[in-house]
FIKOL-986731 format. One record per atom (N, C-alpha, C): residue in three letters; x negated, z, y negated. Coordinates in steps of 0.1 Angstrom, whole numbers, plus 5000, padded with zeros to 4 digits. Layout:
// FIKOL-986731
ALAXZY ...
// end
This chain:
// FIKOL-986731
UNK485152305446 UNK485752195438 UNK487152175441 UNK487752125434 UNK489052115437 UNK489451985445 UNK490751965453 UNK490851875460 UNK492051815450 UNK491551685445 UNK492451625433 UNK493651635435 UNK493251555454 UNK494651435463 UNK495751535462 UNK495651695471 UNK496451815473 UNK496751855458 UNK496451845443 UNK496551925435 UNK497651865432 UNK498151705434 UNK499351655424 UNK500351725434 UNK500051785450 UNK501951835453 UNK501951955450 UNK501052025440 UNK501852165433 UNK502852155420 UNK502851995418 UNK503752015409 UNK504451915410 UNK506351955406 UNK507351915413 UNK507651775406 UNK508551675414 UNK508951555413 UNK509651525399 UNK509151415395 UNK509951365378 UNK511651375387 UNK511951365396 UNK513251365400 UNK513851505400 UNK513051555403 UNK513551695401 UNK513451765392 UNK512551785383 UNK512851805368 UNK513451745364 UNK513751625360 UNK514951565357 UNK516551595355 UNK516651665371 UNK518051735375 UNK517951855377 UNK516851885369 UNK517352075367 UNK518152075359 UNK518952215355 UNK519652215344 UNK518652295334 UNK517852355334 UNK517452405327 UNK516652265316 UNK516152165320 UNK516252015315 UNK517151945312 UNK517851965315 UNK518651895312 UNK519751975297 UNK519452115299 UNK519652145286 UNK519452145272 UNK517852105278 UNK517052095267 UNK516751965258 UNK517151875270 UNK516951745263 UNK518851635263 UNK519651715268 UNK520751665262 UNK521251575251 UNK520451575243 UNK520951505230 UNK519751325233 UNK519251375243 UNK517851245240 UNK518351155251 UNK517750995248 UNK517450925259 UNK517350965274 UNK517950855285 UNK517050905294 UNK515450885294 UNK515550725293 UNK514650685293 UNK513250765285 UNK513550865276 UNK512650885265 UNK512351035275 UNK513451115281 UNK512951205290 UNK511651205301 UNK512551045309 UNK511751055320 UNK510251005315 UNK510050915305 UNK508750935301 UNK507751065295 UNK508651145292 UNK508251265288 UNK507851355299 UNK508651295305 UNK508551425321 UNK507051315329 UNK506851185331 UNK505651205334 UNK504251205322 UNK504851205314 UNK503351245301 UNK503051405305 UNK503751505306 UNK503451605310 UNK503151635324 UNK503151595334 UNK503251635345 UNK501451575344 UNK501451445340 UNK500051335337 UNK499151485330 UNK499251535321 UNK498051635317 UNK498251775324 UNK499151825329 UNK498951925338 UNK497951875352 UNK498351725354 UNK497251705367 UNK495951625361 UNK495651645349 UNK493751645343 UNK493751805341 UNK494551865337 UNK494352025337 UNK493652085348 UNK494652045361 UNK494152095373 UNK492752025377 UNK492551925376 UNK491751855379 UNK489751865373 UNK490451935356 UNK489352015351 UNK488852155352 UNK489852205361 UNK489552305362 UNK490052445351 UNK491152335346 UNK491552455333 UNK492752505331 UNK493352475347 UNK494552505357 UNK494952515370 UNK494852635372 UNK494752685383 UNK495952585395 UNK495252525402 UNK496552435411 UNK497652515421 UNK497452615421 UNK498552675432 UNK499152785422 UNK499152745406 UNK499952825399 UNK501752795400 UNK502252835397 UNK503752795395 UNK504252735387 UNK504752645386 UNK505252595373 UNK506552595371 UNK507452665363 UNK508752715363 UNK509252595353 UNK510752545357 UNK511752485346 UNK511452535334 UNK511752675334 UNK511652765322 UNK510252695308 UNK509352655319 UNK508152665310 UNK507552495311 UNK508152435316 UNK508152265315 UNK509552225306 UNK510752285304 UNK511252195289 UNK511452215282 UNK511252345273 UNK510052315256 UNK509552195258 UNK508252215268 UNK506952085265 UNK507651925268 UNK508851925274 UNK509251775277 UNK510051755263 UNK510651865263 UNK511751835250 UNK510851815241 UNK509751855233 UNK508951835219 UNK508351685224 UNK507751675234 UNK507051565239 UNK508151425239 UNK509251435238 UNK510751325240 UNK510751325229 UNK510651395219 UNK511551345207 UNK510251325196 UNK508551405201 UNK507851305191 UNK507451195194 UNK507751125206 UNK507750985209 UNK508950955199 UNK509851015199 UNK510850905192 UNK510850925182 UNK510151025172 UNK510151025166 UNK509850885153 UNK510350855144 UNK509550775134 UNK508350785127 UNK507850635128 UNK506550605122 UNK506050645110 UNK507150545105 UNK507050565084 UNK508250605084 UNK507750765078 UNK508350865072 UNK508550835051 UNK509650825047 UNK509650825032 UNK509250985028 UNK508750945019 UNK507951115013 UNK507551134995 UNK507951264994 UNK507951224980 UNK506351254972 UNK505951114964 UNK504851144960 UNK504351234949 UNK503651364948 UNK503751444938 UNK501951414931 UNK501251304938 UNK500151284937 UNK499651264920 UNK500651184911 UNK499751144904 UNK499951044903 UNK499650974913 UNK498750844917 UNK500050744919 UNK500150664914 UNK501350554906 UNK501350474921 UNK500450374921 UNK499850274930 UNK499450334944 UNK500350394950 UNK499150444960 UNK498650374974 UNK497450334978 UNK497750254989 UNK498350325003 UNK497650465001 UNK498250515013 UNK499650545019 UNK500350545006 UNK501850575003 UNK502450475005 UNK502050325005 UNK503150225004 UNK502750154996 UNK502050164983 UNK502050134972 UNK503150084964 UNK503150004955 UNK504950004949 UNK505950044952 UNK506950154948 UNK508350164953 UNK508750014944 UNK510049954956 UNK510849844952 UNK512249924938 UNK512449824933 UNK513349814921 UNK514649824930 UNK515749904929 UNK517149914933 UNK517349714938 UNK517449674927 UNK518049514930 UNK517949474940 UNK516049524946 UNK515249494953 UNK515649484967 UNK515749604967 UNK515949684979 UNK517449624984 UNK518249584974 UNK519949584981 UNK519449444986 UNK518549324980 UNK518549184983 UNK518249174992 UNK516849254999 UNK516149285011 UNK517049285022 UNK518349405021 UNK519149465035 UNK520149365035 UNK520649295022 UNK521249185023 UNK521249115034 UNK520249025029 UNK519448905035 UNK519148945051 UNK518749085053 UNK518249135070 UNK519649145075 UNK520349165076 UNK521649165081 UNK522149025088 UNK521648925083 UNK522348815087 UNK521648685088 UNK522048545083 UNK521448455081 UNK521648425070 UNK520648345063 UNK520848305052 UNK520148145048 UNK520048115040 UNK519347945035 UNK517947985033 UNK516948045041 UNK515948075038 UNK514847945034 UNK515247835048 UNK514947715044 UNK516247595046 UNK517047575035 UNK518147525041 UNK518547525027 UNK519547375020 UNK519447355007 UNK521447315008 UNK521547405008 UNK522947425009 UNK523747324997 UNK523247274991 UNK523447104979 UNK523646984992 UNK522146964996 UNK522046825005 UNK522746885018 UNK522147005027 UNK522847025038 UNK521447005048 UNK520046975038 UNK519046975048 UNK518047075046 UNK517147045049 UNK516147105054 UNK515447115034 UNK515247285031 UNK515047335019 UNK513447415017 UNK513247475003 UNK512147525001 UNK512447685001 UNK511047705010 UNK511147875019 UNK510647915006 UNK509647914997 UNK509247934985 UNK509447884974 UNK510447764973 UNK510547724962 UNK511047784947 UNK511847884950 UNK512647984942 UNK511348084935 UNK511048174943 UNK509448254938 UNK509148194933 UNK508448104936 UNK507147994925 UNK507847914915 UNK509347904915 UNK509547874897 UNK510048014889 UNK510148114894 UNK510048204889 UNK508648284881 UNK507648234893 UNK506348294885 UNK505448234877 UNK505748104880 UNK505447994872 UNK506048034854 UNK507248004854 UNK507748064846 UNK507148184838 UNK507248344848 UNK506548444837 UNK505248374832 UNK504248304841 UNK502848334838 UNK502448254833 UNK503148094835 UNK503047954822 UNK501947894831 UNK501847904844 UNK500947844854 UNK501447714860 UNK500947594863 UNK501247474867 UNK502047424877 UNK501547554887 UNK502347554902 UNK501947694906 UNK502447724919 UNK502247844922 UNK502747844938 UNK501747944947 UNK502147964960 UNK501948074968 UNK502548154979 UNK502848284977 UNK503048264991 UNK501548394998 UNK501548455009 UNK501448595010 UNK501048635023 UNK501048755027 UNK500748895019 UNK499548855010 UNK498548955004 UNK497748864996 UNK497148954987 UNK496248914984 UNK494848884990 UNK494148954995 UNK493348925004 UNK493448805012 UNK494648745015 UNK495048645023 UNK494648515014 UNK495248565000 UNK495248444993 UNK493948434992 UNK493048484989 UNK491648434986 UNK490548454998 UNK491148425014 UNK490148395019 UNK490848275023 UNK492148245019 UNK492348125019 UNK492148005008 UNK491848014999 UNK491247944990 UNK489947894997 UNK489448044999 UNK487948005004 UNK487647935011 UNK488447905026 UNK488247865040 UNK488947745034 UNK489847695029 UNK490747555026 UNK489847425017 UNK488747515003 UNK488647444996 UNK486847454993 UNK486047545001 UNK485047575004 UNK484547595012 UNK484747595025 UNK484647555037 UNK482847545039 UNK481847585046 UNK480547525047 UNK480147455032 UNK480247525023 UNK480047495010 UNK479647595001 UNK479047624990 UNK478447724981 UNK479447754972 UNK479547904970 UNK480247934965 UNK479248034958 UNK479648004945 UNK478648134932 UNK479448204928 UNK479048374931 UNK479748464925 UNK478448594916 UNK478748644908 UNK478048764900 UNK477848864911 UNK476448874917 UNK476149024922 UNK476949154917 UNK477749154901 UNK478449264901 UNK479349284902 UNK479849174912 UNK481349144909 UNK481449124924 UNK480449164936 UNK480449204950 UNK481249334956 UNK482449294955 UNK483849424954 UNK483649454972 UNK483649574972 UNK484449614983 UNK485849674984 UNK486449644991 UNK488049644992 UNK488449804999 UNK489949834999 UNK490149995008 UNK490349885022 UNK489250015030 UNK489649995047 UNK487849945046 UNK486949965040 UNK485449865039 UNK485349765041 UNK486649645040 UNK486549505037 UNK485249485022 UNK484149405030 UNK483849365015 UNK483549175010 UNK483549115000 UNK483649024994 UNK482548935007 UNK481348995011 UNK480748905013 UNK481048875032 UNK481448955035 UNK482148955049 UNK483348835046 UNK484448845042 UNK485448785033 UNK485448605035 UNK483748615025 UNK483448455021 UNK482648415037 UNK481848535046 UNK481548465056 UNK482348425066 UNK483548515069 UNK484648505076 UNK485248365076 UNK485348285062 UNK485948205054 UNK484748095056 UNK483648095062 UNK482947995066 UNK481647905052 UNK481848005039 UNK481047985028 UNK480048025024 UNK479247985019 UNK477747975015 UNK477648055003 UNK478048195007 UNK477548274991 UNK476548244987 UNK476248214973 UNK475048204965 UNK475848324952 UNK474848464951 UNK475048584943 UNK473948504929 UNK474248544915 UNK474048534905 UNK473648654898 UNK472348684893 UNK472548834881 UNK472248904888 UNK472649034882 UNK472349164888 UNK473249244888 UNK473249354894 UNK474149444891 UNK475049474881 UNK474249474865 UNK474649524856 UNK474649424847 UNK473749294850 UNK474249194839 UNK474049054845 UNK475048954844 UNK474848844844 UNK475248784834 UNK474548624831 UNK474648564818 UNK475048444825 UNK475348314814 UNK475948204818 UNK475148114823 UNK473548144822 UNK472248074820 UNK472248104841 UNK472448234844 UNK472848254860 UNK473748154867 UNK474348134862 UNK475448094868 UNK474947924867 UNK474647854859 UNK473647694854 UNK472947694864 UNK471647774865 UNK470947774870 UNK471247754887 UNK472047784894 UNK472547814905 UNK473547704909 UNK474447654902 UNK474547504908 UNK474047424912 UNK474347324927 UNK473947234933 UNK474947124940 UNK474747044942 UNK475346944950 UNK476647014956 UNK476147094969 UNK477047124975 UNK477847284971 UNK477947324961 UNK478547384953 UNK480347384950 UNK480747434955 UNK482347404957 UNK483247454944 UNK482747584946 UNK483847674934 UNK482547824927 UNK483247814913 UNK482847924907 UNK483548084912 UNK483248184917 UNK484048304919 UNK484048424912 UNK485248434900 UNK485548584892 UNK486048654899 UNK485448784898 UNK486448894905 UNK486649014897 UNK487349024895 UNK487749134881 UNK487749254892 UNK486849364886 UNK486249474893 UNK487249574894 UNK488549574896 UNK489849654895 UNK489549794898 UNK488549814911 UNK488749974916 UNK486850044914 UNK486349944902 UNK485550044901 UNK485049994885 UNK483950064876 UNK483649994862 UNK481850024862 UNK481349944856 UNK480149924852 UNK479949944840 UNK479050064833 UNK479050114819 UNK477650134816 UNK477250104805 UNK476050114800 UNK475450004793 UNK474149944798 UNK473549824797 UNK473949744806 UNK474849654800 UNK475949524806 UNK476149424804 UNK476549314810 UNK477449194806 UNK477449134817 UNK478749034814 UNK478848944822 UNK479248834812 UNK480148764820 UNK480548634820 UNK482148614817 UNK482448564806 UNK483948614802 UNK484348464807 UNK485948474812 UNK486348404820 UNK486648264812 UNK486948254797 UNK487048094793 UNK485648044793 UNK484748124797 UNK483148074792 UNK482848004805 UNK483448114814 UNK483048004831 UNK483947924831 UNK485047914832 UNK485747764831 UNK484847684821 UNK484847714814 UNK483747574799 UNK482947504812 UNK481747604821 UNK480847574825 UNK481447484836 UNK482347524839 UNK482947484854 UNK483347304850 UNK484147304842 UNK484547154837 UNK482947114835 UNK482447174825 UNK481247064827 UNK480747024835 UNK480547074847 UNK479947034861 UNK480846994869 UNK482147014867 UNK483146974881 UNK483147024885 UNK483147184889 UNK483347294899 UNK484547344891 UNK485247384906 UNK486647454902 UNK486347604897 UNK486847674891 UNK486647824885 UNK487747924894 UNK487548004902 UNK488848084911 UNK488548254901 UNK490048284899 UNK489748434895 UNK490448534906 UNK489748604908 UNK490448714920 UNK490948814909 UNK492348814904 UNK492348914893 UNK493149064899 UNK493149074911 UNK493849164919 UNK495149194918 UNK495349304902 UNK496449384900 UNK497749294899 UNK497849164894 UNK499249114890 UNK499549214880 UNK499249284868 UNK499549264859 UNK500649184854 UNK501449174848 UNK502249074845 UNK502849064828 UNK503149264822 UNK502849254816 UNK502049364804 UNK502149364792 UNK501549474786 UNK502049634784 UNK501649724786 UNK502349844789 UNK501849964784 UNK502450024776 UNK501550154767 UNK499850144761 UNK499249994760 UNK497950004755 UNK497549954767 UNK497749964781 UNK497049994791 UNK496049854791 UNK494549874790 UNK493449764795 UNK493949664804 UNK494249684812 UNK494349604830 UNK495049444817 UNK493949344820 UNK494349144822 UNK495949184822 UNK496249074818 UNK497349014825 UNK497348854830 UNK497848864838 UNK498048684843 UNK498148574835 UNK498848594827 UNK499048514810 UNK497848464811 UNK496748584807 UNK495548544797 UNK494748474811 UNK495248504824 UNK493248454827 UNK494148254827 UNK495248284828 UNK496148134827 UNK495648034814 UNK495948104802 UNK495248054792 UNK494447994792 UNK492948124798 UNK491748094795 UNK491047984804 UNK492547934812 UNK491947804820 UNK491347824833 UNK491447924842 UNK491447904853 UNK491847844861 UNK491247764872 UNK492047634880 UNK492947704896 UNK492447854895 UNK493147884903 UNK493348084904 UNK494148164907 UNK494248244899 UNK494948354910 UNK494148444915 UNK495448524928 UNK495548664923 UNK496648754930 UNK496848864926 UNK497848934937 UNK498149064935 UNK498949114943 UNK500349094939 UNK501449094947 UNK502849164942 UNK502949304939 UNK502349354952 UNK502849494954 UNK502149594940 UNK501149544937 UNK500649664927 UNK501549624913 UNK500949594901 UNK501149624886 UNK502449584888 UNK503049424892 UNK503949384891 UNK505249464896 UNK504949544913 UNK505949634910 UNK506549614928 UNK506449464928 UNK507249414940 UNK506849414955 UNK507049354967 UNK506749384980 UNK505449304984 UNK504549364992 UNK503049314998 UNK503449184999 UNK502849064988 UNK502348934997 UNK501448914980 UNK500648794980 UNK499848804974 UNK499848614963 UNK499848594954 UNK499848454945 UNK499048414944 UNK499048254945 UNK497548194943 UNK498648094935 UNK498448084916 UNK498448014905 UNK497547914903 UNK498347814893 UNK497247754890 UNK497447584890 UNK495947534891 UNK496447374890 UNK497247294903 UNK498047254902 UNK499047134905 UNK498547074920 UNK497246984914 UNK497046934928 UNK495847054938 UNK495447134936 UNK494647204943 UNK495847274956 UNK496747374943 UNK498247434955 UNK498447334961 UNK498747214958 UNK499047104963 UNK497847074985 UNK497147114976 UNK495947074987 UNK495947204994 UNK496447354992 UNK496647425002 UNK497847425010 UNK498247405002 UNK500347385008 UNK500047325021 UNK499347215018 UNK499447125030 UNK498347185041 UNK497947285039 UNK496547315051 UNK497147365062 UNK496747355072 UNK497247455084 UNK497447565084 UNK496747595081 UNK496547745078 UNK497647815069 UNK498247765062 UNK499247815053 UNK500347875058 UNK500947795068 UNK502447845079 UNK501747985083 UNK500747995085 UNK500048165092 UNK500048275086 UNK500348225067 UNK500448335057 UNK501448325053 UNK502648235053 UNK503748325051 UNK504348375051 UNK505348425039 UNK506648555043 UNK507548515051 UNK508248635052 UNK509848645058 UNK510648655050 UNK511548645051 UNK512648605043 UNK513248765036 UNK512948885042 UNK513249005034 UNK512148975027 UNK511048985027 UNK509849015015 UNK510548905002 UNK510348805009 UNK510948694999 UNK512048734989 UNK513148744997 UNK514248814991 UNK514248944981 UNK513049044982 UNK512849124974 UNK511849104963 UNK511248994967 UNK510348944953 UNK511448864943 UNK512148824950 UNK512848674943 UNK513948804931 UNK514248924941 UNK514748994926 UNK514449104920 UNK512849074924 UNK511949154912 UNK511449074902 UNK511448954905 UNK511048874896 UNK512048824883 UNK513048834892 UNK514348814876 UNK514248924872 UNK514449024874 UNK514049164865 UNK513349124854 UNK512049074860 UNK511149024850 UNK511648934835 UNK512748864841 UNK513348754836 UNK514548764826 UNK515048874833 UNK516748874829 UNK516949004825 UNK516049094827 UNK515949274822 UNK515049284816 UNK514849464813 UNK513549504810 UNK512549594823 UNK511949514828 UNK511149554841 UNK510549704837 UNK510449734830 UNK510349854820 UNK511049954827 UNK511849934825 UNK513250014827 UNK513549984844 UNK513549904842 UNK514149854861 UNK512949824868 UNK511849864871 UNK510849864883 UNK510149994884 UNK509950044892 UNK509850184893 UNK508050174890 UNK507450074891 UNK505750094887 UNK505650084870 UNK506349974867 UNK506649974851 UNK507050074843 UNK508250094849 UNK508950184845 UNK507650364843 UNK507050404849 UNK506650524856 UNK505550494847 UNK504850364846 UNK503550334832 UNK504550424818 UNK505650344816 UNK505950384804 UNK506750504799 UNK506850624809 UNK507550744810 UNK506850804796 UNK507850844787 UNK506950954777 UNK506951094788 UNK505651184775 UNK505151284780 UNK506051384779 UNK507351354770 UNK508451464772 UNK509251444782 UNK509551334787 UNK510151304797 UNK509851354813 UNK508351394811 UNK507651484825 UNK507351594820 UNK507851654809 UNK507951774808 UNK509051844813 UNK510451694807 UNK511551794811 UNK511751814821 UNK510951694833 UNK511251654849 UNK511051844853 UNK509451824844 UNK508652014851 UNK509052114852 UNK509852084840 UNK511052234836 UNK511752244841 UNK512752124851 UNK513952104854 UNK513252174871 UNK511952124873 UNK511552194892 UNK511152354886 UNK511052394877 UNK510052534876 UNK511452574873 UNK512552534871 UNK513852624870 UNK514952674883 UNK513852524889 UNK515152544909 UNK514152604913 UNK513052664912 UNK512252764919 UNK512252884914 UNK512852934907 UNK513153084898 UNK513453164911 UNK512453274914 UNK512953334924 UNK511653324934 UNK511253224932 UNK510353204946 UNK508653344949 UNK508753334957 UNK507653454960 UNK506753404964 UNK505453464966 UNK504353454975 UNK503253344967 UNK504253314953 UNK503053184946 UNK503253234933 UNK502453164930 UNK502253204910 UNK502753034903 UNK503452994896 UNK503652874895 UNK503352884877 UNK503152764874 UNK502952734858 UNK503152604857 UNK503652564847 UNK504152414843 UNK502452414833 UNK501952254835 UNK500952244822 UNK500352084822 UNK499652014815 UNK499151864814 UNK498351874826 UNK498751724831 UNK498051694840 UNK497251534838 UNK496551474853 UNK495351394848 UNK496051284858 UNK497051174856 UNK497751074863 UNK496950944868 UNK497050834878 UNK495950724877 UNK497050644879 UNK497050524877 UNK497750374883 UNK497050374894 UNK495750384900 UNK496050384911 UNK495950234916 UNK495750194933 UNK495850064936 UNK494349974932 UNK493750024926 UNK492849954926 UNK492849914907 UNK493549934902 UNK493649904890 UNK493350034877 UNK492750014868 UNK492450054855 UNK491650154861 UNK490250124866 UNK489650244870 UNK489050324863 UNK488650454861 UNK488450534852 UNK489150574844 UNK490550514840 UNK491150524829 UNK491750634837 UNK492350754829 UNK493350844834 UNK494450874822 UNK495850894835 UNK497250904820 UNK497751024820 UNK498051054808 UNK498451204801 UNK499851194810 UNK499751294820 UNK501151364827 UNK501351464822 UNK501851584834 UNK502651704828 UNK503051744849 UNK503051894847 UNK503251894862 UNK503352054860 UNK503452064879 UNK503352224886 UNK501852234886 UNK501652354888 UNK500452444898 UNK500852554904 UNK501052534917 UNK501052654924 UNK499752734932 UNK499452844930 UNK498852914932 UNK499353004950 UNK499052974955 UNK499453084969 UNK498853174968 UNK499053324973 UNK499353414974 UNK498653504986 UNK499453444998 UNK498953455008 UNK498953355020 UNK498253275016 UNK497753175023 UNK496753105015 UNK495752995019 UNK495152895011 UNK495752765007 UNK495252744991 UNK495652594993 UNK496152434999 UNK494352475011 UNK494852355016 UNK496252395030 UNK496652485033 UNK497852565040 UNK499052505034 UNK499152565025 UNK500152515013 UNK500752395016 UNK499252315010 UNK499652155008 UNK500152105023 UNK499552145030 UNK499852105052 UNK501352115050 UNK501652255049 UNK502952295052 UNK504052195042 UNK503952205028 UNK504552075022 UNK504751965028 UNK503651905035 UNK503751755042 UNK504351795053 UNK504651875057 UNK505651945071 UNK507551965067 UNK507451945053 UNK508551985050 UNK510051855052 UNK510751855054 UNK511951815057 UNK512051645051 UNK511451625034 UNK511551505028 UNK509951585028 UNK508951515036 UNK507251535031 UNK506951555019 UNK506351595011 UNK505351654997 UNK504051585000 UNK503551524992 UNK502051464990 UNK501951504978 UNK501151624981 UNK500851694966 UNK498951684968 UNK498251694956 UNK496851714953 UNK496351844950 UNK495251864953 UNK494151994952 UNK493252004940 UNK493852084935 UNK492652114919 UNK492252284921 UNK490652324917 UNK490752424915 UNK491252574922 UNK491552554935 UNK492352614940 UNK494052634939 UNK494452544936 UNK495852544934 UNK496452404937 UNK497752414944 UNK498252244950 UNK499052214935 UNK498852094932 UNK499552034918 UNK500451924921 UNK501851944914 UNK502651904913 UNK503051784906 UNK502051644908 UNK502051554892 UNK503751524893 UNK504551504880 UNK505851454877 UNK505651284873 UNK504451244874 UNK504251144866 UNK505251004883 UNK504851064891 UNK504851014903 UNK506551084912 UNK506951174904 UNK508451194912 UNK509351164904 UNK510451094906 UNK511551084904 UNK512851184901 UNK513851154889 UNK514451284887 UNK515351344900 UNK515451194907 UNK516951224921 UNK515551274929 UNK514851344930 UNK513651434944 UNK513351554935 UNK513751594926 UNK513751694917 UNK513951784928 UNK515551804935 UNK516251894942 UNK515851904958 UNK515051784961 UNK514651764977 UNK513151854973 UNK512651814962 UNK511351894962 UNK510951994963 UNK512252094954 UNK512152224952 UNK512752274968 UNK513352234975 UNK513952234985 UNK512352304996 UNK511852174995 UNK510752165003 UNK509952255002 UNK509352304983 UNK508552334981 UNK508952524990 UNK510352584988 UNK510652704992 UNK510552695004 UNK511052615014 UNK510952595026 UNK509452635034 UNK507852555028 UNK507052565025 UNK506452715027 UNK506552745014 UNK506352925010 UNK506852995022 UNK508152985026 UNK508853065033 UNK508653045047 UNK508252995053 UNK508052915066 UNK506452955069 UNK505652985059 UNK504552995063 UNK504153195058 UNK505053265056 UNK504753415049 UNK505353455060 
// end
């Protein structure tokens, strides 16, 4: 067996690695502080090495052959978290990606505002004390023709704060098909227990009627719950409950009506199905949440629209100071929202914008990458239609006419390919079809045109 105690003095002192020069060559360019942590992270698994038996303890351990491993071990500590990377997915909305890229405006308001101080709550008129949200919410009010409006973290936020604020130890009726589970296995009924509410499910899977939803009110019955099924669809023998019909029911009885409508939608875009806020506004909802970050385009926090005195009755909850923004988020909604207002979000938000790209417009993107790769070896490439999503949870099933690459490797596999792309300089998040990594254009940008093709030879060539 080995003697643990005697195994740590075969290998030499963080001080003395430290002042070799052969270390000191190596990590020259880096922290100390990021060395000497590196020098004991490695010394730390050489003595479980020894200790396992899967290193011999009275081996040698040379300068030579300890700073490679301190130098790669220093600098992927330091390295960064979130890496920007270009998406070749397809997939518009992605959550894994970030979901929404911000609008130029967006982005300049954000580093603005981080840089310094500003009137975040401070009313530079009176000289007192101002509204942290008051700007956003006449802005959204405005697009969506809603009463009032208030704006935290996420969506999810906003609707287990509804729940916990205004349903508390109280029933809450929602449609068994309308029992969403969320990305990460968040699901609805964890959500409303977390939130301290008395689900009462209605219907079935495939159909509920208005006669469910009657039937199921009681005294202590607080709120009606829509949840518009964004990331999955029910087809066949169906129905539900269209959303002016549950408000009718709702006023008749005195229960408030909440719609979880997810995407923010905001507005209509090549045909596309996905609500918009407008309509579930109309159709009379008393309270109404959604995301920023998806349809609308802008930074993670989430809206809860709607009647007057209810916002009114969350504003004031405790709980509310716990879901607010920061003043960058703020700052980049507040000028994504004039976009909305004062442009065509069309054109100036990169989720909008990317809905309404014609199909010749990703052709010429495809032509423009199949022309900076002229030359490339070891792959078979072909430009041809591809199968795009929005993505995020929204318009599910529905898929959009793109246009893209396929490359074919040669000598290597697929999924090799795609690894080594995510390895490349600006990362590639490309998808797998059929044996070949695809290139969607629906999802890159014309300025990654030149980083892509960059990447994509680098790729090829790095791995042959």
């Amino acid at each position: 067996m080995v003697d643990k105690q005697n195994s740590r003095y075969q290998l030499p002192s963080v001080d003395k690695i430290l002042n070799d020069p052969e270390i000191t060559k190596a990590t020259r360019d880096l922290p100390r502080s990021a060395v000497v942590n590196a020098i004991r992270s490695v010394l730390s698994s050489f003595r479980q090495e020894i200790n396992h038996g899967s290193r011999q303890p009275d081996k040698t351990i040379t300068m030579r052959e300890l700073a490679p491993l301190i130098s790669v071990t220093a600098r992927e500590a330091l390295a960064p978290i979130g890496n920007r990377v270009i998406n070749a997915t397809g997939v518009i909305i992605h959550t894994n990606l970030g979901r929404a890229p911000l609008a130029q405006p967006a982005i300049e308001a954000a580093a603005s505002i981080a840089g310094g101080y500003s009137d975040l709550e401070y009313d530079l008129e009176t000289g007192r004390r101002g509204s942290r949200t008051g700007a956003v919410e006449s802005l959204i009010t405005s697009l969506t023709g809603a009463s009032a409006a208030l704006v935290v973290n996420n969506n999810a936020a906003a609707l287990f704060f509804i729940l916990n604020a205004l349903a508390k130890e109280k029933e809450v009726i929602v449609s068994r098909g309308e029992l969403v589970e969320i990305g990460g296995s968040f699901r609805l009924p964890q959500i409303m227990a977390a939130a301290g509410c008395v689900m009462t499910e209605v219907g079935t899977t495939n159909k509920t009627k208005a006669a469910d939803y009657v039937g199921a009110l009681g005294k202590d019955t607080a709120l009606m719950l829509k949840v518009h099924t964004s990331n999955y669809r029910v087809l066949g023998f169906t129905a539900s409950v269209a959303l002016d019909e549950l408000v009718e029911l709702g006023r008749e009885h005195d229960v408030s009506v909440v719609e979880d409508l997810g995407s923010g939608n905001l507005i209509k875009i090549n045909g596309l199905e996905e609500p918009t806020v407008s309509a579930s506004v109309k159709a009379g909802a008393d309270l109404i949440t959604f995301s920023g970050d998806k349809m609308l385009g802008g930074p993670q926090c989430g809206f809860i629209i709607g009647r007057a005195d209810l916002v009114q009755t969350l504003r004031n909850h405790p709980i509310y100071r716990a879901l607010r923004l920061d003043k960058m988020t703020l700052a980049a909604l507040e000028a994504t929202l004039n976009l909305y207002i004062n442009d065509d979000p069309k054109e100036k938000i990169p989720v909008p914008a990317m809905l309404n790209q014609s199909l010749d417009t990703l052709k010429e993107r495809a032509r423009r990458l199949l022309s900076a790769l002229a030359g490339t070896t070891e792959v078979e490439i072909e430009q041809g239609a591809t199968k795009a999503k929005v993505g995020g949870g929204s318009l599910p099933g529905q898929e959009l006419k793109s246009w893209g690459l396929r490359i074919k490797p040669l000598g290597m596999s697929e999924d090799m390919l795609a690894s080594c792309l995510r390895e490349a300089k600006s990362p590639i998040i490309a998808r797998i079809e059929a044996g070949e990594v695809v290139l969607d254009m629906m999802t890159v940008s014309d300025a990654e045109i030149e980083s892509l093709a960059v990447g994509i030879r680098s790729a090829v060539d790095g791995s042959s």
